[in-house]
C-alpha positions as CSV (number, residue, x, y, z in Angstrom):
1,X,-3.0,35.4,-11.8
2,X,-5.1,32.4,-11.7
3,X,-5.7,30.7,-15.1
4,X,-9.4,31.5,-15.7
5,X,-9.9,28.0,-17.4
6,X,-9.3,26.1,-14.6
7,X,-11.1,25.6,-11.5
8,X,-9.2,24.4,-8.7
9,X,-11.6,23.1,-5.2
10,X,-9.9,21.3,-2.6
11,X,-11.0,17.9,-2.1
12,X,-13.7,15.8,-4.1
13,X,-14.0,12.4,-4.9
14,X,-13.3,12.5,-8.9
15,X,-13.2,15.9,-10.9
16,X,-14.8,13.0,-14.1
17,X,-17.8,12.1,-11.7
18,X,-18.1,15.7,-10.6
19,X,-18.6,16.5,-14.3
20,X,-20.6,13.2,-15.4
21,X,-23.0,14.5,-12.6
22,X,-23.3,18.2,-14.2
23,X,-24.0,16.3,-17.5
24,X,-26.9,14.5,-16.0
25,X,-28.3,17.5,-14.9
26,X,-28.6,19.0,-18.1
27,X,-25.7,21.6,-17.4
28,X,-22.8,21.6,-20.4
29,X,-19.5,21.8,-19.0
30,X,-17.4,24.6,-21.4
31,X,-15.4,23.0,-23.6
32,X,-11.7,24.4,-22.6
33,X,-12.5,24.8,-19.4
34,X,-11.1,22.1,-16.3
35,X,-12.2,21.2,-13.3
36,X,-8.5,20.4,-10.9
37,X,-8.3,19.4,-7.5
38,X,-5.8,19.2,-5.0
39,X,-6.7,16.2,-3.4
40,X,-8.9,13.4,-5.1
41,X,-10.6,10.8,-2.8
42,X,-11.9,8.1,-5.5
43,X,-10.1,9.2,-8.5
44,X,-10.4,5.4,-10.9
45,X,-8.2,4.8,-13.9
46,X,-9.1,2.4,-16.6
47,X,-10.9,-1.3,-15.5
48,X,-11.8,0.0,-12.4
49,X,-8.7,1.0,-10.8
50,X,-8.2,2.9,-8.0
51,X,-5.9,5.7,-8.5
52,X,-6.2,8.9,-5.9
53,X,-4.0,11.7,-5.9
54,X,-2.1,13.6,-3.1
55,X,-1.3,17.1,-3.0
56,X,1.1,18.4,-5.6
57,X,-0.1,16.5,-8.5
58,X,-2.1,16.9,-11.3
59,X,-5.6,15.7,-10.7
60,X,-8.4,17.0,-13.8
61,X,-10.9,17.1,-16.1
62,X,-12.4,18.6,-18.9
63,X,-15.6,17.9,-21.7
64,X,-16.1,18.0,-25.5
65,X,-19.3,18.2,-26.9
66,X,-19.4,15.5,-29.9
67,X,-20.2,17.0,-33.2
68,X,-21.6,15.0,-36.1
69,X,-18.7,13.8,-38.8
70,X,-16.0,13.6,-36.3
71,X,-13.6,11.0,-35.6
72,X,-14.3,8.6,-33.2
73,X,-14.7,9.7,-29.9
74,X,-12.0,7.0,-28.5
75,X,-9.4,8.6,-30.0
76,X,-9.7,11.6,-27.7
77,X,-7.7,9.4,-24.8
78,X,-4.7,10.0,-28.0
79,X,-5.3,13.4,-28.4
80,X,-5.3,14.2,-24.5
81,X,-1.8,12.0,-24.5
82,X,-0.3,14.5,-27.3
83,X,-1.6,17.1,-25.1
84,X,-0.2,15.6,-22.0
85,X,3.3,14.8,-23.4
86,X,3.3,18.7,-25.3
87,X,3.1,20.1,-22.1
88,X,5.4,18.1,-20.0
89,X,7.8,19.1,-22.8
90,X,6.9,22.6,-22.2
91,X,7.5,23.0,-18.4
92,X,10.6,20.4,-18.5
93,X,12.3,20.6,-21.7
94,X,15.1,18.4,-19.8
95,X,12.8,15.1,-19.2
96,X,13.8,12.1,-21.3
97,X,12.3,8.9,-22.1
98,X,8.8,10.3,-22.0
99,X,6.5,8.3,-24.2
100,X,2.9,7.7,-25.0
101,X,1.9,3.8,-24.9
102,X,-1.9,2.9,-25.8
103,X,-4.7,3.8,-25.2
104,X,-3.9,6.1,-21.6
105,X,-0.6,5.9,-20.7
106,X,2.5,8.5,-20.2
107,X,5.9,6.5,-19.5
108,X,9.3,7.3,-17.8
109,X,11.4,4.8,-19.0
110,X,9.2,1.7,-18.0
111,X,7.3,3.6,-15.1
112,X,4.1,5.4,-15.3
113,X,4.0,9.2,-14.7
114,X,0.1,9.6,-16.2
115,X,-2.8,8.2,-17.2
116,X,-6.3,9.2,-19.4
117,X,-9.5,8.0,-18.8
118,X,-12.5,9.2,-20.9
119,X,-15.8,8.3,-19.9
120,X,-18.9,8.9,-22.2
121,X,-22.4,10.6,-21.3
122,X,-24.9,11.0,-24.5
123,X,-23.4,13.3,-27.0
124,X,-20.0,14.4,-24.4
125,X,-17.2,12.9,-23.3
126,X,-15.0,13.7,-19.8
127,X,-11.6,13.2,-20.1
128,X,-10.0,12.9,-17.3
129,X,-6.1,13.4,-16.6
130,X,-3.9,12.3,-14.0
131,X,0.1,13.4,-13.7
132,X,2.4,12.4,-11.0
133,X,4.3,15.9,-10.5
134,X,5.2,15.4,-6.7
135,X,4.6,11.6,-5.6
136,X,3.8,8.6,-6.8
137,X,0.7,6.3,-6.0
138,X,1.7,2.4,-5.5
139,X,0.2,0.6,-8.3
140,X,0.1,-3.2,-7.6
141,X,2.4,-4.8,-9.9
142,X,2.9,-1.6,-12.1
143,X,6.1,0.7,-12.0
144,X,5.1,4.3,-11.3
145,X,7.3,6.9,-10.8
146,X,6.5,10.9,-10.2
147,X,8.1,14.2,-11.6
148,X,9.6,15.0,-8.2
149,X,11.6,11.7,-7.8
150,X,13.1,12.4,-11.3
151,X,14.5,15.9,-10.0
152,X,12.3,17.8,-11.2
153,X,10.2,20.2,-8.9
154,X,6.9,21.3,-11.2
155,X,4.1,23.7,-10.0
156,X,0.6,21.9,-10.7
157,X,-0.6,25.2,-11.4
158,X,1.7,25.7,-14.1
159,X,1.6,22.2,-15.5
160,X,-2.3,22.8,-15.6
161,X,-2.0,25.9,-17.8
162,X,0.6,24.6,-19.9
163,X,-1.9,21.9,-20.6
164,X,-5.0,24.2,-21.0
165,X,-3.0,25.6,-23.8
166,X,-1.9,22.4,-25.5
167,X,-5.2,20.4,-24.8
168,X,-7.0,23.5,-26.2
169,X,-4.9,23.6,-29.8
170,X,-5.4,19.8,-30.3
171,X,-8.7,19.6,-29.4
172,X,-9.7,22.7,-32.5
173,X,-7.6,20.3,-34.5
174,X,-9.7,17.3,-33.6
175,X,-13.1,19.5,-33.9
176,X,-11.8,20.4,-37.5
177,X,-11.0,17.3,-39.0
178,X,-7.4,16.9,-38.1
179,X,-7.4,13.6,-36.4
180,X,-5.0,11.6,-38.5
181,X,-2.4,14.4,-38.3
182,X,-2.7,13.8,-34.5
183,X,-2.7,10.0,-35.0
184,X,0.9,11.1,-36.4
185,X,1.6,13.3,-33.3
186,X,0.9,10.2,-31.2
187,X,2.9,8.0,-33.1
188,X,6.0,10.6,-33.0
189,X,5.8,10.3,-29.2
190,X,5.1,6.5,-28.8
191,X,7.0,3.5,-27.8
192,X,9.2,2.2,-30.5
193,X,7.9,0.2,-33.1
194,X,8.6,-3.6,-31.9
195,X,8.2,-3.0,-28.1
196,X,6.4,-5.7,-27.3
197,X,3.2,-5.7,-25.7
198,X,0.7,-8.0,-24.4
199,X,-3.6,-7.8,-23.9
200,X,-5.7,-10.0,-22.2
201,X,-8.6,-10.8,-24.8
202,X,-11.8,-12.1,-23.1
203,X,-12.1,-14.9,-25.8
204,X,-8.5,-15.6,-26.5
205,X,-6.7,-15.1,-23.2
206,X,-3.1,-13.3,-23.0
207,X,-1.9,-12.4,-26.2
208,X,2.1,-11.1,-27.2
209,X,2.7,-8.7,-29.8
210,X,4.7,-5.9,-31.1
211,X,3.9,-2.6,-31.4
212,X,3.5,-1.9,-35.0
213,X,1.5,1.0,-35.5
214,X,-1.9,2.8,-35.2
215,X,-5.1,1.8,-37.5
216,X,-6.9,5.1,-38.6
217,X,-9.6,4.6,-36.1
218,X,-7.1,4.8,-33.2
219,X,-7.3,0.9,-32.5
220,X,-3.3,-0.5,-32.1
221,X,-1.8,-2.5,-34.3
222,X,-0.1,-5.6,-32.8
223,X,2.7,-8.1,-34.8
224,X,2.3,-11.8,-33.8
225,X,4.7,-14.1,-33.9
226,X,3.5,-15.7,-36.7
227,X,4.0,-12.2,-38.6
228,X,0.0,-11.5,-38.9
229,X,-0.6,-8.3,-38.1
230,X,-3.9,-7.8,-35.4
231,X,-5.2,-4.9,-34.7
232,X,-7.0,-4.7,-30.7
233,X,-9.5,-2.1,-30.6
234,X,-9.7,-2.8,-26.9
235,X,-8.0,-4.0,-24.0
236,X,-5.7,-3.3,-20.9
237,X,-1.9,-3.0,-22.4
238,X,1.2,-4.0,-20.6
239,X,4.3,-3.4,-21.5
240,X,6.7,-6.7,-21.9
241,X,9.8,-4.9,-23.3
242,X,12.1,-4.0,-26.5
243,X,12.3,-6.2,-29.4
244,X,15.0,-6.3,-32.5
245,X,12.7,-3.9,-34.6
246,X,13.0,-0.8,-32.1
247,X,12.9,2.6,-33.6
248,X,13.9,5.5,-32.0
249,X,10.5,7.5,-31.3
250,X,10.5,11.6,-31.1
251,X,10.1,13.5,-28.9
């Protein structure tokens, strides 16, 4: 039977503007509940990208309604990678070198399989989801690689309800105060400590630095060659590659 959660339409442009626009209408998407397509038109990624989807893979989004106390609402694109990675774990226990890399990003090896985007109207925020399960969009000097081309042949409609499950389990951990035990969870899946990773900084240009950790407030922490540590609370992350202080990260 069809996962009562999820809503699945055929085409639209973006399931996040289709739910922006409900915000702005004064209608409350259902925390819990998604909005999946099977086709995505003018699906975006972060600065602006374009990132459209083709039938098969994993195209959605979903609201929270901000409460008062919480954490930051950034740290939601974490939380939704947990999720993500939980339930890619779920339907393909066999998959290795899955790992989270900040803020958005699920990696194969060096290739992205996913990506997060949250986008923020008054007092919600949409987070939307994107998972290669069948094909892979070409991403202009990026790797990308899809579920399919790994061998392994994943129904989008049971990926979805996996991740109904785990977004909906991290997401009452994150509504009751549990964010730094899913900063932990993020960590556990993340690169190694010492990959290094560069950011383009408006003021500074391109800076290099290993990945040494998450501040409290979700913002990563980068070690510069000089040995300061600097954390970048925003930015567009590449991935450079390993460095001598690698750590095997969980799984």
């Amino acid at each position: 039977m069809p996962d009562p959660l999820i809503k699945v339409v055929a085409e639209i442009a973006s399931t996040n503007s289709a739910l922006l626009a409900r915000l702005a209408n004064g209608e409350a998407p259902a925390e819990g509940h998604w909005l999946v397509a099977d086709r995505q038109t003018s699906g975006r990624g972060r600065a602006g990208r374009v990132w459209t989807g083709g039938l098969g893979n994993f195209m959605g989004s979903t609201a929270v309604a901000l409460r008062d106390s919480e954490a930051l609402p950034q740290t939601l694109a974490l939380v939704a990678g947990v999720s993500v990675h939980r339930a890619l774990k779920a339907v393909v226990p066999a998959l290795s070198g899955l790992s989270l890399k900040w803020p958005n990003d699920l990696l194969v090896g060096e290739a992205k399989l996913g990506g997060i985007l949250l986008e923020r109207q008054r007092d919600a925020v949409i987070v939307g989801i994107g998972v290669n399960l069948s094909e892979a969009p070409e991403v202009a000097g990026r790797k990308t690689v899809s579920l399919a081309a790994l061998g392994f042949a994943v129904s989008r409609d049971v990926f979805a309800s996996a991740l109904a499950e785990t977004w909906a389990e991290d997401l009452t951990t994150w509504h009751a105060g549990g964010w730094l035990m899913l900063r932990a969870e993020w960590l556990a899946r993340a690169l190694p400590k010492g990959t290094l990773l560069g950011v383009n900084l408006t003021e500074e240009g391109h800076v290099i630095g290993s990945f040494a950790g998450l501040e409290p407030d979700g913002a990563v922490l980068l070690r510069l060659a000089d040995g300061s540590v600097r954390a970048i609370h925003a930015g567009d992350v590449e991935l450079i590659g390993a460095s001598g202080e690698s750590h095997a990260s969980g799984g």
